[in-house]
C-alpha positions as CSV (number, residue, x, y, z in Angstrom):
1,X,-43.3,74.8,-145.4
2,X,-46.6,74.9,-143.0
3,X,-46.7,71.4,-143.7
4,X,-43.3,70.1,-143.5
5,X,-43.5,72.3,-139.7
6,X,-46.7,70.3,-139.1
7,X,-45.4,66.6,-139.9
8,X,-43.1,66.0,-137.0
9,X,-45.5,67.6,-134.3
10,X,-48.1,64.8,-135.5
11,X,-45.7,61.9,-135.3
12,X,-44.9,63.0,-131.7
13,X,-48.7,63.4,-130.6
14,X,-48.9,60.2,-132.0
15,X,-46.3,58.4,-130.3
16,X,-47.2,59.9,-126.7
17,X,-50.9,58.9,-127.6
18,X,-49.8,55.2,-128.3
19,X,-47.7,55.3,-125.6
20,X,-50.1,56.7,-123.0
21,X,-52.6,53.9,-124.1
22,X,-50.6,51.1,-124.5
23,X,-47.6,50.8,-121.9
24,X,-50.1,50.1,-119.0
25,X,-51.9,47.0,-120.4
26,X,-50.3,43.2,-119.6
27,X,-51.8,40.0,-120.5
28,X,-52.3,38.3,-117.6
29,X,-55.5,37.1,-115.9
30,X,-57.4,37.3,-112.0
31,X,-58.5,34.6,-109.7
32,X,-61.8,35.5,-108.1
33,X,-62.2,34.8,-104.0
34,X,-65.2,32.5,-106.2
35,X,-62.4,30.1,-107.9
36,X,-63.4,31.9,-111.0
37,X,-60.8,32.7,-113.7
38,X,-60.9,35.9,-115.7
39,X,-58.4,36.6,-118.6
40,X,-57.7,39.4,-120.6
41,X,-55.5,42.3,-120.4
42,X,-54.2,43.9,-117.0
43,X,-53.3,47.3,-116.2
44,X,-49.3,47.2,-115.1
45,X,-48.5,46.6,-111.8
46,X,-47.4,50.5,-111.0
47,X,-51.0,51.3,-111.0
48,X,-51.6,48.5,-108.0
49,X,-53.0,49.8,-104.7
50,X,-56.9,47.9,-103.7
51,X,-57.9,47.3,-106.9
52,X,-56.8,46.2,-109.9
53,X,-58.1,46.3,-113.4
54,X,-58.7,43.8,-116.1
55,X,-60.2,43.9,-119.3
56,X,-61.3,40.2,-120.1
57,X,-60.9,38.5,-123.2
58,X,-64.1,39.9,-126.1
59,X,-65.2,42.4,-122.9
60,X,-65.3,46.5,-124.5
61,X,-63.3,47.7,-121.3
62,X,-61.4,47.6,-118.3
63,X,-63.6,46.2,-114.7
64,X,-62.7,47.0,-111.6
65,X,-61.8,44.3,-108.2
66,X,-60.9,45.0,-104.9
67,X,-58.6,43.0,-102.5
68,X,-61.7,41.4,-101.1
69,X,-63.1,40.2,-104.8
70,X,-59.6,38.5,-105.5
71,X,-57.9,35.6,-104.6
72,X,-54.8,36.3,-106.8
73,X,-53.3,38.0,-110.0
74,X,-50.6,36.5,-112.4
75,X,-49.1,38.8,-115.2
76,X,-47.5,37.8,-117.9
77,X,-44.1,38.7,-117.4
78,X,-43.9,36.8,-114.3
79,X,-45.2,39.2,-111.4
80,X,-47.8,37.7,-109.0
81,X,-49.7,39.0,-106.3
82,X,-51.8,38.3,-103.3
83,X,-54.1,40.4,-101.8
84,X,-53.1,41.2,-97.9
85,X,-55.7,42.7,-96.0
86,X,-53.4,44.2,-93.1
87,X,-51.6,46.5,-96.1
88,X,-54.7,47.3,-97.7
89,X,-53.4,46.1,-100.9
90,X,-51.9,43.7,-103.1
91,X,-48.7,42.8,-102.7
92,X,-45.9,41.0,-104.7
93,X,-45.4,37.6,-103.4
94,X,-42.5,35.8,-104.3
95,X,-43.2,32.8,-102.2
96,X,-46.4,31.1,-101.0
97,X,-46.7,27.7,-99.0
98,X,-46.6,27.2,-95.0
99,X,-45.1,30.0,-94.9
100,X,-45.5,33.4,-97.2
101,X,-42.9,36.0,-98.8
102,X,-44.2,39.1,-100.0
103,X,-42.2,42.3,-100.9
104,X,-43.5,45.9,-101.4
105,X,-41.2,48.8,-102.0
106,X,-38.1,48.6,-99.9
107,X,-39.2,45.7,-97.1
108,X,-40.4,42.7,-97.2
109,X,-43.8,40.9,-95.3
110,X,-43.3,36.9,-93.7
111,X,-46.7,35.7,-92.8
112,X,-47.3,31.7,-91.6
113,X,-50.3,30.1,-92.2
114,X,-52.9,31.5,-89.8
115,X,-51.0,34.1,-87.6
116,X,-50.9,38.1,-89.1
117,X,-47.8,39.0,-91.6
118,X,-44.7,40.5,-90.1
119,X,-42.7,42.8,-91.6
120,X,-39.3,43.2,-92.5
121,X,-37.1,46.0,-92.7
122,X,-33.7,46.9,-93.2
123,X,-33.2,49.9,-91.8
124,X,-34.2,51.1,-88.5
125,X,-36.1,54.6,-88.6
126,X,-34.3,55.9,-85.0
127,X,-31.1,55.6,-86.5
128,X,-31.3,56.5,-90.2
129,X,-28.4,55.4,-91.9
130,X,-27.6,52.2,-90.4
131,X,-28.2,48.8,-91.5
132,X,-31.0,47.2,-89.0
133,X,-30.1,43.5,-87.9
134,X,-33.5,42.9,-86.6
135,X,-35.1,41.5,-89.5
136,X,-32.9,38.2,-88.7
137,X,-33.7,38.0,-85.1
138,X,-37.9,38.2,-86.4
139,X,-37.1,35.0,-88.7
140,X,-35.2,33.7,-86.1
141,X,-38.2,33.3,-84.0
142,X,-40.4,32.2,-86.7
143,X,-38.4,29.4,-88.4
144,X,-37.6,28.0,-84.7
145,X,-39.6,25.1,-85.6
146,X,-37.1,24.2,-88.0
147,X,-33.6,24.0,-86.7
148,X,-31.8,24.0,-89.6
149,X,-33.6,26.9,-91.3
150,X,-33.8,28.8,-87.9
151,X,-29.4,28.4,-88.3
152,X,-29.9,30.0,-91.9
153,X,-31.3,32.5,-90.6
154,X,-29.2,34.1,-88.2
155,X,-26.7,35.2,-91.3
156,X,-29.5,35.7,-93.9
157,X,-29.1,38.7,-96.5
158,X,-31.6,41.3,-96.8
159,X,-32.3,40.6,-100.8
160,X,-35.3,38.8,-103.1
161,X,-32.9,35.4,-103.7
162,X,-31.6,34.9,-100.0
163,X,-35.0,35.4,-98.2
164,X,-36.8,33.6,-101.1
165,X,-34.5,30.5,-100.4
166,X,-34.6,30.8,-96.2
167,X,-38.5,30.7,-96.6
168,X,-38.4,27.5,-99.0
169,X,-36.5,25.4,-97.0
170,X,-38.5,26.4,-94.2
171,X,-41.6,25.3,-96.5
172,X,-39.5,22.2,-96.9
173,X,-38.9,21.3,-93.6
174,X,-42.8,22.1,-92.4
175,X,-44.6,19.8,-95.0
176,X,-42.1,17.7,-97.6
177,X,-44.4,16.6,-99.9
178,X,-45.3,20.4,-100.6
179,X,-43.9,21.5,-103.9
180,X,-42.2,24.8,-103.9
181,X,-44.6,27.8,-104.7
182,X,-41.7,30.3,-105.3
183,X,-42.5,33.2,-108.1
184,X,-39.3,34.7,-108.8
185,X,-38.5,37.1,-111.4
186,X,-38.4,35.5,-114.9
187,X,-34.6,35.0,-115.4
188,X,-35.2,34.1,-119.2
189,X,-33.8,35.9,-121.7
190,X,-36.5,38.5,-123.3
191,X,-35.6,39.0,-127.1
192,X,-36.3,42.3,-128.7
193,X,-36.2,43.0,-133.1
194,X,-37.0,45.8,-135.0
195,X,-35.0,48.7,-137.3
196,X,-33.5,51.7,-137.3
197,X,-33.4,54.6,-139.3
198,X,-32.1,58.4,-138.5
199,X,-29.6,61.0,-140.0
200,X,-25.7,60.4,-140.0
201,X,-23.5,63.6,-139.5
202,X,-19.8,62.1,-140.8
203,X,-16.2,63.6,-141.4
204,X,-13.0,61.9,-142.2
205,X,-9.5,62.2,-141.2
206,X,-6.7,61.0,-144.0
207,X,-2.9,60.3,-143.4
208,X,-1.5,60.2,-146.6
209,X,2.4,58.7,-144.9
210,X,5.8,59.8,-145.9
211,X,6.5,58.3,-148.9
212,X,9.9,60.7,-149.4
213,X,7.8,62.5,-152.0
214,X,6.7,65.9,-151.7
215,X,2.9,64.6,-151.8
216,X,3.7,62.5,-149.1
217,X,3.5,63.2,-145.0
218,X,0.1,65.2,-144.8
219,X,-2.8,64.4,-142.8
220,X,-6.3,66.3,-143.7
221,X,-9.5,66.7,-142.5
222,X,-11.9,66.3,-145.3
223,X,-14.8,67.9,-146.2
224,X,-18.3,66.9,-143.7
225,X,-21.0,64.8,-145.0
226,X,-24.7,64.6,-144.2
227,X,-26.2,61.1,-144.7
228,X,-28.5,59.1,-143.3
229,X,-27.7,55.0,-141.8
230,X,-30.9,52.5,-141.4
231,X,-30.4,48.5,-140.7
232,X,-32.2,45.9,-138.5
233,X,-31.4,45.1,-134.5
234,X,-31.9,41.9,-132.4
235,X,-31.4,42.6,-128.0
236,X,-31.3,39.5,-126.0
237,X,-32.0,41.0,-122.8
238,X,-30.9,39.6,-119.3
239,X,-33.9,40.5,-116.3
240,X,-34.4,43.4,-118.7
241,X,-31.2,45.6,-117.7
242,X,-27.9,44.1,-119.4
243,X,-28.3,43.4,-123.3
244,X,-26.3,42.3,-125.9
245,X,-27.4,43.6,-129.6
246,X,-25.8,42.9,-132.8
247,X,-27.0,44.9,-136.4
248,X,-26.6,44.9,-139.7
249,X,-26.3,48.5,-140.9
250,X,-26.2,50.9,-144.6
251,X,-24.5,54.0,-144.2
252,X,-22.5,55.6,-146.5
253,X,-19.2,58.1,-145.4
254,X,-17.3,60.1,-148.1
255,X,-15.9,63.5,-148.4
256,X,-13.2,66.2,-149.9
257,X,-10.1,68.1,-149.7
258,X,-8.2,70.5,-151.2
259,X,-5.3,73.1,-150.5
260,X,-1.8,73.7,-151.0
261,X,1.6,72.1,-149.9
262,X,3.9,74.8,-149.3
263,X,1.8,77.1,-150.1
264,X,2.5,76.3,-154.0
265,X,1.7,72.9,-155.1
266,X,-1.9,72.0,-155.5
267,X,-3.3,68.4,-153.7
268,X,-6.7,67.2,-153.8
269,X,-8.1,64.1,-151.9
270,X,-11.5,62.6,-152.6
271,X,-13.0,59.5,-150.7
272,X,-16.5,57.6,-151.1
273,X,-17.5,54.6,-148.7
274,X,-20.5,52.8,-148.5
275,X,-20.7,50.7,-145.6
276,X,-22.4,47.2,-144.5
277,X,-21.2,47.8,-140.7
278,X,-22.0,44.7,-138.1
279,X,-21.9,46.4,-134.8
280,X,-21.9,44.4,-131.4
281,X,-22.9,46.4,-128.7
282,X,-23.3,46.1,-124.9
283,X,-26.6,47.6,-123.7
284,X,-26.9,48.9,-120.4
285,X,-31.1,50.4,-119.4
286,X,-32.0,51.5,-116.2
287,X,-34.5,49.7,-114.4
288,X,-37.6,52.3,-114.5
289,X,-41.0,52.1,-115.7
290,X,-42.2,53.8,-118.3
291,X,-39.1,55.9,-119.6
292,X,-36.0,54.2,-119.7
293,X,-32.7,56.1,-120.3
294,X,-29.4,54.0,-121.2
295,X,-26.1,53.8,-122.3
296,X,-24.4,51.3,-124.8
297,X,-20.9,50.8,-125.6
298,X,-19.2,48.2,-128.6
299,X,-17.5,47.7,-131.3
300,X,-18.6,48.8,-135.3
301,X,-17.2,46.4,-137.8
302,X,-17.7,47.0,-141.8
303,X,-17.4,45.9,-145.1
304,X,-17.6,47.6,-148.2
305,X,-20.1,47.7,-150.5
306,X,-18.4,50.6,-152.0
307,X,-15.2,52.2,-151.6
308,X,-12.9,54.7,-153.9
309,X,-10.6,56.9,-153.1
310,X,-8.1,58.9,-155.4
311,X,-5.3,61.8,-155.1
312,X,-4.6,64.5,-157.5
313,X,-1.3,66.2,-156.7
314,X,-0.5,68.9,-159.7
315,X,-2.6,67.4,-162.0
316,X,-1.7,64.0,-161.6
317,X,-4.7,61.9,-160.5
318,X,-3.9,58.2,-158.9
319,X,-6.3,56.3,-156.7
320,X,-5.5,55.2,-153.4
321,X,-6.6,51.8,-152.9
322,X,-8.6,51.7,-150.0
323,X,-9.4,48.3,-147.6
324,X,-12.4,46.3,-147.9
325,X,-13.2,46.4,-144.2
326,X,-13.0,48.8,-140.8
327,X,-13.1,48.5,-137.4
328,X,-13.3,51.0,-134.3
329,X,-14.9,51.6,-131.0
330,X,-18.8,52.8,-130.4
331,X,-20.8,54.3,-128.0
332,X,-24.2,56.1,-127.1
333,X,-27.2,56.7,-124.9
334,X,-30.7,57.3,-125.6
335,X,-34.1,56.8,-124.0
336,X,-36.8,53.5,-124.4
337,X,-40.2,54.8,-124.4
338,X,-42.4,51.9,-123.4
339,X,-45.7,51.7,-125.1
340,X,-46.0,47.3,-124.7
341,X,-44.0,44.7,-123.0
342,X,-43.2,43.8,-126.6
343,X,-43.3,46.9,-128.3
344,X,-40.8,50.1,-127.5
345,X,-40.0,53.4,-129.0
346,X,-36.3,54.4,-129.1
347,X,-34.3,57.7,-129.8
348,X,-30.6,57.1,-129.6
349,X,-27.2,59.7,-130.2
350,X,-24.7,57.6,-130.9
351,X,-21.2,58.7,-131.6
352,X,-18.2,56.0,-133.8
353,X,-14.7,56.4,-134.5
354,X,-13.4,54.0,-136.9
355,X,-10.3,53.1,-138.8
356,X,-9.7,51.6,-142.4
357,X,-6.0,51.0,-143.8
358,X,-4.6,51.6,-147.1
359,X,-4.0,48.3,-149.6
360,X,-0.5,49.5,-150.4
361,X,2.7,47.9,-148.4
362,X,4.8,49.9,-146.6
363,X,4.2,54.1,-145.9
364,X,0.8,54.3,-147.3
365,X,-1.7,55.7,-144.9
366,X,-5.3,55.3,-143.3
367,X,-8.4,56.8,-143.3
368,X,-10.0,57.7,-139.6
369,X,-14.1,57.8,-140.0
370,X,-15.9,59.9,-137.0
371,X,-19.6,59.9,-137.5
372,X,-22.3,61.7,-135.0
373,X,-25.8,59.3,-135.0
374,X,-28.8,60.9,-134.3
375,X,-31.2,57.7,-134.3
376,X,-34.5,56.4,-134.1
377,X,-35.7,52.6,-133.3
378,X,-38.9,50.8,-133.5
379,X,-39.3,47.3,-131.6
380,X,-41.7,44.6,-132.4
């Protein structure tokens, strides 16, 4: 029993060891203020301030490099940053030419070649809680060597696509045989495998319809059921946030009842399903770091692999002849622990109602399958 207790505290202090170890490290590599080229691993971009670290390809460990040792850093995923002296850091830059676009936290940094950054904000400090207007009057003044860009301005939307566009026309316009330097967020789609497995808590409903007998016209809750459902996922991921993710899923749903009609005659149903269900969810994660909680709605469908059912009312048993395929409605939320880009640990409730029909025509019935998830998933 000791040792049963013991199993699922190690799997735990090994997950949060993994996941303490791994989630910071990126692939990625540094250009020196030399011209030199490092590449290796990177510690994620939340750790950012002066410094960054890298461990180079074949070195034992992580070196340190301040804001005056590098030129710039490019992760894998897409990020890149600049070191800018007046912040004392390195910032994101999402544009870099005549004229450069940086963004750090909730404002943004325009800096020409030669003259100090400027920054932009949205809101202005003295009156909390209104929108501030004089970010566009700041690029007003320096696009006005560009007409047409200086015009785009006036109207210009505080957000990473409308400023990134206003600063590479105005790149444009200052030198046209410059080729855009923009680094926007990767807008590929990032695609994410792995499996499931976890414990299945499942009950059923049956409507056994009117059929003018008096065995007919009852609907019973049958006996609860304790299984387990495992299957492979894909997620094909949008900027990371809105997913789509189909599986193929075993889980197996079957139960019992029996009572009394009228208090005299004797009725007994018994059903066994097992299930090859396709589900097709939507995916929503919030856009954190490190622990990522999210929701997920779709739709179950399933086919049998196995699936019997049978009625004995007095002693006479007949099977009821059950479809060979259900559908219903799914949904759930759960939390992504992040130990990789690549690699995530999930736990998932997810909760499914679905519905699977009788063969016979006419008054036959249905069969109404509610089962409680409690999941775990591995990416890779």
């Amino acid at each position: 029993m000791f040792k049963i207790f013991l199993l699922p505290v190690f799997l735990l202090l090994s997950i949060s060891t993994v996941f303490s170890q791994g989630y910071n490290v990126v692939k990625g590599y540094l250009v020196l203020s030399n011209g030199d080229t490092l590449r290796g691993s990177l510690k994620d971009r939340g750790s950012l301030g002066n410094t960054v670290s890298i461990q180079p390809n074949g070195a034992p460990g992580f070196t340190d490099y301040t804001i005056q040792q590098v030129r710039s850093i490019f992760y894998e995923n897409g990020n890149y940053f600049k070191p800018v002296p007046s912040e004392d850091r390195f910032l994101r830059c999402l544009v870099e030419g005549p004229m450069d676009l940086y963004k750090y936290q909730d404002y943004y940094l325009v800096q020409r070649k030669g003259e100090a950054p400027v920054k932009l904000g949205k809101m202005n400090p003295k009156d909390e809680g209104k929108e501030d207007k004089r970010f566009q009057g700041l690029l007003k003044y320096l696009t006005s060597d560009c007409p047409k860009v200086q015009k785009q301005s006036e109207n210009v939307n505080f957000s990473d696509y409308a400023l990134i566009d206003l600063v590479e026309k105005y790149n444009a316009c200052k030198d046209p045989s410059f080729k855009s330097g923009s680094h926007r967020k990767s807008t590929r789609m990032l695609i994410h495998k792995g499996i499931r497995g976890g414990v299945a808590f499942h009950h059923s409903r049956l409507n056994d319809q009117d059929n003018g007998l008096a065995s007919g016209g009852r609907t019973v809750d049958l006996g609860s059921l304790t299984t387990f459902s495992a299957g492979i996922w894909i997620n094909l991921a949008f900027r990371n946030k809105l997913s789509f993710q189909p599986e193929l899923l075993f889980i197996r749903k079957s139960g019992s009842y029996a009572g009394k009609i009228s208090g005299i005659y004797d009725i007994a149903y018994d059903v066994d399903q097992t299930w090859l269900q396709l589900p097709l969810c939507i995916y929503y994660t919030f856009p954190l770091e490190k622990v990522r909680p999210f929701i997920s709605a779709g739709l179950p469908l399933g086919w049998t692999l196995k699936s019997e059912g049978s009625k004995n009312f007095i002693g006479n048993k007949e099977p009821i002849l059950l479809k060979n395929w259900e559908y219903g409605l799914r949904g759930s939320a759960g939390l992504e622990f992040k130990m990789t880009p690549k690699r995530s640990f999930y736990l998932e409730y997810m909760y499914e109602s679905t519905y699977l029909g009788f063969k016979a025509e006419g008054p036959s019935g249905h069969v109404k399958n509610f089962t409680h998830h409690v999941s775990a998933r591995v990416s890779f």
